[in-house]
N, C-alpha and C positions, 0 to 999 in steps of 0.2 A: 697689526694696525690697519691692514690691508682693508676689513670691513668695515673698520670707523671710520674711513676717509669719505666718503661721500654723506655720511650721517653727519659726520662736524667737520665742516670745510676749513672754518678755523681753529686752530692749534696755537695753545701757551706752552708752549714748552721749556723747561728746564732744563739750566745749560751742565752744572758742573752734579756728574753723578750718573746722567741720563745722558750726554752730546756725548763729554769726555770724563777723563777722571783727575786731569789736571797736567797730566803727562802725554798725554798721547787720546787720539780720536776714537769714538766706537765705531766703527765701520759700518753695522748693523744698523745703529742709527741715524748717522748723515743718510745712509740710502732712505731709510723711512721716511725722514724728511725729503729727501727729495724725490722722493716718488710721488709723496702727497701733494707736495707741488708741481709734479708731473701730470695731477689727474685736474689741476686747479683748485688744491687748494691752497690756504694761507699760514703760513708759520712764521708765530712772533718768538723769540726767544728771550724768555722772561728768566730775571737773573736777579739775584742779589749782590752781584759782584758792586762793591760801593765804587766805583767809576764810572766813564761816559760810556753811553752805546758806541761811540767810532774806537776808543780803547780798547772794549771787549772787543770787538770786530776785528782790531788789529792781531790779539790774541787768540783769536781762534783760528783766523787767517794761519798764524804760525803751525797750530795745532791740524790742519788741512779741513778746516771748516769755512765754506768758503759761501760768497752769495748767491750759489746755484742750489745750496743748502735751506735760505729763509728768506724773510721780506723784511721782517725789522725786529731790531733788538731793543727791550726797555729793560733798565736796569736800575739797580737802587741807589746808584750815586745820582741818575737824572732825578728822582725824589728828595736823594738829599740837596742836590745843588738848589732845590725847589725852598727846602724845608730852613736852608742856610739863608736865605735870599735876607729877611730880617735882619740879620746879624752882620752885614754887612758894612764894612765901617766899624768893628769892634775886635775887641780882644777876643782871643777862642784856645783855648788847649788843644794840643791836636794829636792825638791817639791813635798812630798806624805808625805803617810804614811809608816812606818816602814816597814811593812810587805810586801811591795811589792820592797825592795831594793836587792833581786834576783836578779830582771832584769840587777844588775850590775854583777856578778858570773863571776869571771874569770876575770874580769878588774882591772887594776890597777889605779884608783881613787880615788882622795883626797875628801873628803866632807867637804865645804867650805861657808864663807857669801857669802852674796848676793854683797858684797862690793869689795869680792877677787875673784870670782870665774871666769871662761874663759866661762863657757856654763852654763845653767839651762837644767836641766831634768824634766820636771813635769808630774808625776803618777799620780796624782789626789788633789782634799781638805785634808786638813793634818788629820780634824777628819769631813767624810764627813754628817757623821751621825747629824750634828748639826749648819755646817758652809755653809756659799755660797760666792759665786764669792766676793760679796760684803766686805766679811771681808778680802782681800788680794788686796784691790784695793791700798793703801802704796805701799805693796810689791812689786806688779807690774810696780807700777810707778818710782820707786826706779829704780829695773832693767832694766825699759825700757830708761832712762837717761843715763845707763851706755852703752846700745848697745849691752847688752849679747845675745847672740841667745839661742831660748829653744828650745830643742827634747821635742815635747808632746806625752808620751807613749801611750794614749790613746783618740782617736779624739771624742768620744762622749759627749756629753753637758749633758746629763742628762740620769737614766739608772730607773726603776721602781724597788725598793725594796718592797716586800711584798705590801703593799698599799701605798707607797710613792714614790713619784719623790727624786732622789738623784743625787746631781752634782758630775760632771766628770772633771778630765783632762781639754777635748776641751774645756768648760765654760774659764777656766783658758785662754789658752791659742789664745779664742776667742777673750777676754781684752786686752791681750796683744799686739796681730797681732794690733789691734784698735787703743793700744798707738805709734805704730809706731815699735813695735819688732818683729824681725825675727823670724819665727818659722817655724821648719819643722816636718808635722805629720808620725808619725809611722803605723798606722793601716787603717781601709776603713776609707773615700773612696779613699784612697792615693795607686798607681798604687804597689806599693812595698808590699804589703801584698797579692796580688792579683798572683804578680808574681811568689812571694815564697807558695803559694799554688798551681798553677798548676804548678812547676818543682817538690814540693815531690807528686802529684797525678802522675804525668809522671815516677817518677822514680820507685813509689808502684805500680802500676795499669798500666800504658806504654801510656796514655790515656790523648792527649793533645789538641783535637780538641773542641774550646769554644761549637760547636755544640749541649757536648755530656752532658756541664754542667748546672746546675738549681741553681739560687743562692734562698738564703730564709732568710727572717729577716723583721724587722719593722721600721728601722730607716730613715725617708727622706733624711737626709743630710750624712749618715753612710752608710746602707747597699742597700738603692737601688739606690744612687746617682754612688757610687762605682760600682756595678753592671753594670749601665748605661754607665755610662765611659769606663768599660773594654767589655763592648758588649754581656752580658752575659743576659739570659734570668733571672725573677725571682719571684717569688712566694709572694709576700705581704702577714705578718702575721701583723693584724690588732689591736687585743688586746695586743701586745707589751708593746708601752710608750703612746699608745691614753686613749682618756678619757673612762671610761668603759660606756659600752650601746651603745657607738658610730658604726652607721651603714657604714658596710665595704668599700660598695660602694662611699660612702659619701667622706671614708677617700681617697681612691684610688681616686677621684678626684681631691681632696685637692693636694692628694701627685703627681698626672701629671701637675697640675698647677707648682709644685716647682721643679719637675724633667723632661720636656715633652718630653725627648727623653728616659724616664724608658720603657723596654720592659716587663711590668707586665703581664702576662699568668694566674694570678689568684690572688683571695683576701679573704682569709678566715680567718674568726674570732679567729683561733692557729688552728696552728699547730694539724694534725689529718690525719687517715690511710687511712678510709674507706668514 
């Protein structure tokens, strides 16, 4: 990453796949980032994780990702708490797990069945560590009978925890779109997380020309689909959510076949300085 740092001062970077893998930090990568901020440049750390930026902060904090690491974090729950604001004052189903019901902070909603509610929210699998798509196909079916529409906090299908693939949100809300239910996503590759990161880069840093950004991450349908869409150059990290041993180049083809208007500029097996 060493020679893109001066070519694109600012960086979107991708937190879970490319920083860490859910367990523990890449090392390779904090230093990248913080070397590019060593030469001046800017690194936002763009996420899907359906919660606040000071939440993810705290968790990465944990994970030894600290703010010597970036300048700012936007994430898909700042979209959703955006996309909830309506709904405010009503009944909502609410589809995760506990710990991510922040994303409502400041709202005034009721949490409700699936039988009373005006809207679904879905975070994620309720316990994702053990469950998949498969065990809410009821539930799904239920709400899609009734026409409820879901905000899905978090559009990814699948995230790599320590050695394991772990379902997301978008799996959820993949099924649902399928049985005929409306849903609108909060995070990449959906133009609304894109937006709200270069207006707080323009309003930190004054700095709004797509020219001057690098986006970076691993996800076909997530982060370089989203990239692709908003016009933005971007970096393919390869050992993200692929199979391990998998040759980079191999995967970058794969991933122009799914995305052929990606402008990928490089493909490196994570994230790294020199």
């Amino acid at each position: 990453m060493k020679d893109l740092s001066a070519r694109y001062p600012i960086w979107l970077c991708d937190i879970w796949g490319v920083v860490h893998n859910g367990v523990a930090h890449f090392p390779p990568a904090v230093e990248a980032l913080k070397a590019h901020r060593g030469q001046g440049g800017f690194v936002t750390l763009l996420t899907n994780a359906p919660r606040s930026a000071a939440k993810v902060a705290g968790h990465l904090a944990q994970l030894g990702v600290t703010r010597e690491h970036y300048d700012l974090i936007v994430t898909s729950g700042d979209v959703t708490h955006e996309l909830m604001k309506p709904y405010d004052g009503h009944r909502i189903y609410y589809l995760g797990p506990d710990r991510d019901l922040g994303v409502l902070d400041d709202l005034r909603l009721e949490r409700s069945s699936p039988e009373e509610a005006e809207v679904v929210l879905c975070v994620g699998l309720v316990h994702d560590d053990r469950e998949t798509p498969d065990d809410y196909s009821a539930l799904l079916e239920r709400m899609a009978r009734r026409n409820l529409p879901m905000v899905c906090a978090n559009p990814d299908k699948v995230v790599r925890r320590g050695s394991r693939l772990i379902y997301c949100a978008g799996a959820l809300a993949e099924r649902y779109a399928a049985l005929g239910g409306k849903v609108v996503m909060a995070g990449k590759p959906y133009r609304p997380i894109y937006d709200l990161a270069l207006a707080r880069v323009a309003s930190e840093r004054g700095v709004n020309d797509k020219r001057s950004f690098l986006a970076i991450g691993d996800g076909p349908e997530t982060d370089i689909k989203g990239a692709a869409d908003f016009g933005l150059d971007m970096v393919l990290i390869a050992g993200g959510i692929s199979e391990e041993g998998i040759d980079p180049q191999k995967l970058e083809a794969e991933i122009r076949a799914i995305v052929p208007d990606a402008h990928i500029v490089r493909t490196l097996p994570f994230l790294s300085w020199p």
